[in-house]
C-alpha positions in Angstrom: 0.0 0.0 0.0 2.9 1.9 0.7 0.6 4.6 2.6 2.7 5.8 6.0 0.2 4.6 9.2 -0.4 8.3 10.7 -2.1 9.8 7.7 -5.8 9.2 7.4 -6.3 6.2 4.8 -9.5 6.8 2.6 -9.2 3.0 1.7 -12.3 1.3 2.5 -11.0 -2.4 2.3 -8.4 -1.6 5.5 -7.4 -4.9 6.8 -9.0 -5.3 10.2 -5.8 -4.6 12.6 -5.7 -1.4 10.5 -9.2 -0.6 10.9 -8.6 -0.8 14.9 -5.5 1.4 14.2 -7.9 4.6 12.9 -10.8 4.1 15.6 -8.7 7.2 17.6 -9.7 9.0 14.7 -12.8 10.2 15.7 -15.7 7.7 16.1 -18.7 7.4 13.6 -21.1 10.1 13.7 -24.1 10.5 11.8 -25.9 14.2 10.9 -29.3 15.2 10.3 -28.4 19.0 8.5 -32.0 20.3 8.8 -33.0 23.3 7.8 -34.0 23.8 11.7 -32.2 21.8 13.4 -28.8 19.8 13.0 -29.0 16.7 15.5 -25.5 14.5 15.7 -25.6 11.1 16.9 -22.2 9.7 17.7 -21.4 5.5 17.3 -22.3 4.0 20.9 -23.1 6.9 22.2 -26.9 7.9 21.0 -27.9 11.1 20.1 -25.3 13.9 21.5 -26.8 17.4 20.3 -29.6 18.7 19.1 -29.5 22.5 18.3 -30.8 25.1 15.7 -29.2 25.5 12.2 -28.4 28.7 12.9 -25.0 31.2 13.2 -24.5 34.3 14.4 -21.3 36.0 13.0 -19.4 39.4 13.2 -19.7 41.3 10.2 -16.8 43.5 10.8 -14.4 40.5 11.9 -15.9 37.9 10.3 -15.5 35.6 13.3 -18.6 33.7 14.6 -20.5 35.1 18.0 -22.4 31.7 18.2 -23.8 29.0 17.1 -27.3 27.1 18.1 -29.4 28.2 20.8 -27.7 31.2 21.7 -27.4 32.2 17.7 -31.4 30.9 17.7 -32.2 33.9 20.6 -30.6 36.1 18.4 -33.0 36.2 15.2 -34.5 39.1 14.7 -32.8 41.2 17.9 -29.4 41.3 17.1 -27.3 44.9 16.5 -26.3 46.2 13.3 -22.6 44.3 13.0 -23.7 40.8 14.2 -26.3 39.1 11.4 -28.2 35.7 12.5 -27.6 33.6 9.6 -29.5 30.2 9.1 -27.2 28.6 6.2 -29.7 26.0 5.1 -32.6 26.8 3.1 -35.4 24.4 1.4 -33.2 21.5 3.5 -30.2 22.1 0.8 -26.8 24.6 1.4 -27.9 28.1 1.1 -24.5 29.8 3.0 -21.5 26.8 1.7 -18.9 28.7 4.4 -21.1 29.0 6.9 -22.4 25.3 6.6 -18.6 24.1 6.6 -18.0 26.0 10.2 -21.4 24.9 11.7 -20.6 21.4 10.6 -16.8 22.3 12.1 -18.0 24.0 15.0 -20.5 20.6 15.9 -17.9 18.1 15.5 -15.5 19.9 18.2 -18.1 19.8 20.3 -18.8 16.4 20.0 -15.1 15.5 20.1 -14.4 17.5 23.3 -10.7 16.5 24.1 -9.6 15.4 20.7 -8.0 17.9 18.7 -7.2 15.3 15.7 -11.0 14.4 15.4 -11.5 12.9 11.7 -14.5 10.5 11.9 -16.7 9.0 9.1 -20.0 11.1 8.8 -23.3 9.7 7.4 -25.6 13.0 6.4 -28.8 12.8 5.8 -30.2 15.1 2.4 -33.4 15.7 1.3 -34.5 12.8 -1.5 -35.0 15.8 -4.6 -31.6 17.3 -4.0 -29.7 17.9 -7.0 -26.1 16.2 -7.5 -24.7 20.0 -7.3 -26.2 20.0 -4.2 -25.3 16.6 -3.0 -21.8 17.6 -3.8 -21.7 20.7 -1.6 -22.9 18.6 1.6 -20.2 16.1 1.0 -17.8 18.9 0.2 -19.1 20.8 3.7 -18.3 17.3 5.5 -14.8 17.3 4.0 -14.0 20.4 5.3 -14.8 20.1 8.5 -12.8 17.3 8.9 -14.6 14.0 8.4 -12.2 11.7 6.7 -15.3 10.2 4.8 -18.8 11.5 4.1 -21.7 9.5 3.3 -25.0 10.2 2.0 -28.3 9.1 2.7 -31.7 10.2 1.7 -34.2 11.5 4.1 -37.3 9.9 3.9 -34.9 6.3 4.0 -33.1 7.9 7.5 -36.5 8.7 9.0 -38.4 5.3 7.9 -35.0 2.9 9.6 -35.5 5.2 13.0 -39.5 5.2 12.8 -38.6 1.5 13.0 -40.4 0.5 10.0 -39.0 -2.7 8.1 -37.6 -1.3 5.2 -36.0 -4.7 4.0 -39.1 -6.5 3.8 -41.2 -6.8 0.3 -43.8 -5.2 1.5 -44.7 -1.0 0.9 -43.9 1.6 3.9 -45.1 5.1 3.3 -43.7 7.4 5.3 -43.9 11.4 5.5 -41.4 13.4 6.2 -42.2 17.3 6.9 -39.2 18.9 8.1 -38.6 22.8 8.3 -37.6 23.3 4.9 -39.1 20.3 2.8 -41.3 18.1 3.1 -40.6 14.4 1.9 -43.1 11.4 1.2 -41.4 8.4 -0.2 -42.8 4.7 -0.2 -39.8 2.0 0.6 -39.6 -1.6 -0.3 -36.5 -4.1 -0.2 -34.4 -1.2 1.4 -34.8 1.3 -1.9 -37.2 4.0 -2.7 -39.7 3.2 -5.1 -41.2 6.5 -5.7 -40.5 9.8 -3.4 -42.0 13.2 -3.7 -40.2 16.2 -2.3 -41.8 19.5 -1.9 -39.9 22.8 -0.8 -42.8 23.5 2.1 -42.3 22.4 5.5 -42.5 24.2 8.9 -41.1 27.9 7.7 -43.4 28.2 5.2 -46.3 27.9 7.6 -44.3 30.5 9.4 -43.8 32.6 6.4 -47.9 31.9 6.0 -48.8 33.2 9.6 -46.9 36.3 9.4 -48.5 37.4 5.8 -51.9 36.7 7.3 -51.4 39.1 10.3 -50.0 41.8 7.8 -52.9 41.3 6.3 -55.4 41.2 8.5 -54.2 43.1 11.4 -51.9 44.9 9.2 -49.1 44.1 11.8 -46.1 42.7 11.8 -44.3 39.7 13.1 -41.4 38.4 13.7 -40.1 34.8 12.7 -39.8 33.3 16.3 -43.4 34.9 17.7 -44.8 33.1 14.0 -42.9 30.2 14.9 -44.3 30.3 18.7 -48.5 30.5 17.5 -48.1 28.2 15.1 -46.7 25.6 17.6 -49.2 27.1 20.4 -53.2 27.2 18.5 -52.0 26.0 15.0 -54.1 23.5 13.6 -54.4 21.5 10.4 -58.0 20.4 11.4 -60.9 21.4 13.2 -61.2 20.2 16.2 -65.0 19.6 17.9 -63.6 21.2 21.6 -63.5 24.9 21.7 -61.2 26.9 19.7 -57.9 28.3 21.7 -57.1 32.2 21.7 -53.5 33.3 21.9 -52.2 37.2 22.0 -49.5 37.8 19.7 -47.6 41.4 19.6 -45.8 42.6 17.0 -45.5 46.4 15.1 -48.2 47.9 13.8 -48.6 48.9 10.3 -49.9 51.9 10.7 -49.0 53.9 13.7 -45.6 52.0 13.8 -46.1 51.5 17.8 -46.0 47.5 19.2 -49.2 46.5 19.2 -51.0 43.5 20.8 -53.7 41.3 19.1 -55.8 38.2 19.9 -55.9 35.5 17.6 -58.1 32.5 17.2 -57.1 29.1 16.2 -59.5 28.8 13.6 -57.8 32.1 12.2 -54.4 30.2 12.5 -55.7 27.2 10.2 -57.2 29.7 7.3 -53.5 31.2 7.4 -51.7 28.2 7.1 -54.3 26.6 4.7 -52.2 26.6 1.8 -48.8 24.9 2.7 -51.2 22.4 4.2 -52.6 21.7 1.4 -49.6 21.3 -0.7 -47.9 19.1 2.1 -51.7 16.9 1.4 -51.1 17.0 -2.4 -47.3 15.6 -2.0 -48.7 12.4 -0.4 -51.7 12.4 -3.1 -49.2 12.5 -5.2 -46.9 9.7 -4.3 -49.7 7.6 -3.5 -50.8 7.9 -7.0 -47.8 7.2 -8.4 -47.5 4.2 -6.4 -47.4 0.5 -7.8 -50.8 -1.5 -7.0 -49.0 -3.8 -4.9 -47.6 -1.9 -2.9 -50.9 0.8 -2.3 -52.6 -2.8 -0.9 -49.8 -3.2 1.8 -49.9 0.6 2.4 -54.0 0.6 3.0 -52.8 -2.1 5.7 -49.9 -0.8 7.6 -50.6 2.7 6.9 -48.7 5.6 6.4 -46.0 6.9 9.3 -45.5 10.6 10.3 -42.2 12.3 11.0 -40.6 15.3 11.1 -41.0 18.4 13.3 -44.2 19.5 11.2 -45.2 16.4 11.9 -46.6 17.8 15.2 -48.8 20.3 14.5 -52.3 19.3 15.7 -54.6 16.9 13.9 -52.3 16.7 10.6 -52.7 13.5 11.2 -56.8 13.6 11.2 -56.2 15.8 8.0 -54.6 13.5 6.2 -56.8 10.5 7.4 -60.1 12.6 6.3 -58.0 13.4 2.7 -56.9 9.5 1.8 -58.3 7.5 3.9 -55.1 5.9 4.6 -54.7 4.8 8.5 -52.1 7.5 9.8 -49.6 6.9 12.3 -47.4 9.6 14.5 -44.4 8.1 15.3 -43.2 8.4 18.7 -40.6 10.5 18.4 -41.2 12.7 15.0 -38.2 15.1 15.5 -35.1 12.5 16.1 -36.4 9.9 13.7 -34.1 11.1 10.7 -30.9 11.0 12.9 -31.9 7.6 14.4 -32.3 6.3 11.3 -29.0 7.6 10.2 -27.5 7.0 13.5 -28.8 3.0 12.9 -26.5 3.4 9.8 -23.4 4.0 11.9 -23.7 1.4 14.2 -24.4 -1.4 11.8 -22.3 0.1 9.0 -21.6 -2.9 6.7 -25.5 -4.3 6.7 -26.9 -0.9 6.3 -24.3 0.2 3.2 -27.0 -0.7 0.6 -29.1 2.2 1.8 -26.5 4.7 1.2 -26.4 6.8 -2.0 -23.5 5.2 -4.0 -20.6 7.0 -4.4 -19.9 8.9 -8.1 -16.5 7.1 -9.5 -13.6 9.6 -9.8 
């Protein structure tokens, strides 16, 4: 091989003494790069961090103030030299520099007292990302200092860790809504046999709430107090108890002064109405495009659903009333993508057909 034994060796096929050589490395670690949140899970040791995509950064140094929560309080309150950057947009790179230093930035602090981290990295990417794309996460990975990246598509990552059994011949549907994208794929025999991938997820309903109360109220929100009624009376279905209220306060329109208003949950659902509906049409969609086989097995098991939009109330009766499909939350809708990715890592070899192949060089 004639390769000296300190350097990193990208050779896969590492006989197995070697392969015990490199675990000081850095161990495994698999990433869920979400437009909201990045989660890491670490080989053997679970799920280590779980913090918002975002940075803040210095505009006149350059050098970053924070990164996750603290950069997440920031949004919308910070002075004129720091900006609150979220690098990923529509679950792809938006910000390629400020993706490679959050990536950086996580894998530190994951590898606390290593200072020569280089582990393998499994990232999980939305399923309708383009190769350009694909190639700027791997690149990202690269330079933060994994001495491999692999890729594996979302809606794959978040069926393994919803614990549905991908490698049988029968059809899993499972439905994806993230912050940026929402994903519906049905699996059989560990592949994807058709996928649908929409750009609308859980900032668009955001984006949805705030024109509403410009609208309406003619006043104006910001991101996180969208964010925070949507999670608090938004609904995707009525409901037959009574309706929630919630204040929200944000700058009038027309006097320019704060302003406080009360807003009804049924006010919340017409606002939000139409990313609903186009998150409804994706699974339409892929059910439509789905073999007959397959839509027999899926009228029995049902279809599972993940995510973080996952949990806004009665999506799940929505999507029953629209398909008639039995509908099924999984228990933990926000960590199922880095499970499933994080399964990957521990049982690398068995779980390598999932993986998107490499491109030969």
């Amino acid at each position: 091989m004639g390769t000296p034994l300190c350097t990193p060796v990208k050779h896969e096929g590492l006989p197995f003494f070697m392969g015990n050589k490199l675990s000081f490395l850095g161990r495994d670690m698999a990433v869920d790069l979400g437009t909201a949140n990045t989660l890491v899970y670490v080989r053997g040791r679970g799920i280590v961090l779980n913090e918002p995509s975002v940075v803040a950064i210095n505009t006149n140094t350059g050098k970053i103030v924070a990164v996750g929560i603290e950069a997440k309080r920031m949004i919308g309150r910070t002075p004129g030299n720091i900006v609150a950057v979220r690098p990923l947009k529509d679950g792809v790179i938006a910000d390629f520099d400020v993706t490679e230093r959050m990536l950086r930035y996580f894998i530190q602090k994951v590898h606390k007292r290593r200072h020569f981290a280089k582990p393998r990295i499994v990232v999980a990417v939305p399923s309708g990302i383009t190769g350009v794309e694909q190639r700027a996460v791997k690149e990202a990975g690269y330079q933060a200092g994994a001495r491999r990246v692999y890729i594996i598509e979302e809606p794959m990552a978040a069926a393994i860790g919803a614990g549905l059994p991908v490698y049988e011949p029968t059809g899993n549907m499972v439905v994806d809504i993230g912050g940026g994208t929402t994903e519906v794929a049905i699996i059989s025999l560990g592949g994807i046999v058709t996928s649908q991938s929409v750009r609308v997820g859980g900032d668009e309903l955001d984006q949805a709430v705030i024109s509403f109360s410009k609208k309406e109220y003619s006043l104006m929100l910001g991101e996180r107090t969208a964010e925070e009624i949507k999670m608090a009376i938004g609904s995707a279905f009525p409901t037959k108890d009574e309706e929630p209220h919630a204040e929200i306060r944000g700058r009038d329109l027309v006097s320019g002064l704060p302003k406080t208003v009360v807003i009804s949950s049924e006010e919340v659902r017409r606002a939000i109405e139409e990313p609903v509906n186009a998150i409804v049409d994706a699974v339409k969609t892929t059910l439509d495009k789905c073999p007959p086989e397959l839509s027999g097995d899926i009228m029995d098991r049902g279809i599972a659903l993940t995510g973080g939009g996952a949990l806004l109330k009665n999506l799940d009766e929505r999507l029953r009333e629209e398909t008639g499909m039995p509908i099924h939350l999984v228990d933990n809708p926000l960590d199922s993508v880095v499970l499933g990715t994080g399964k990957c890592v521990e049982d690398f070899e068995s779980l390598r057909q999932v993986l998107v192949p490499e491109p030969r060089h």
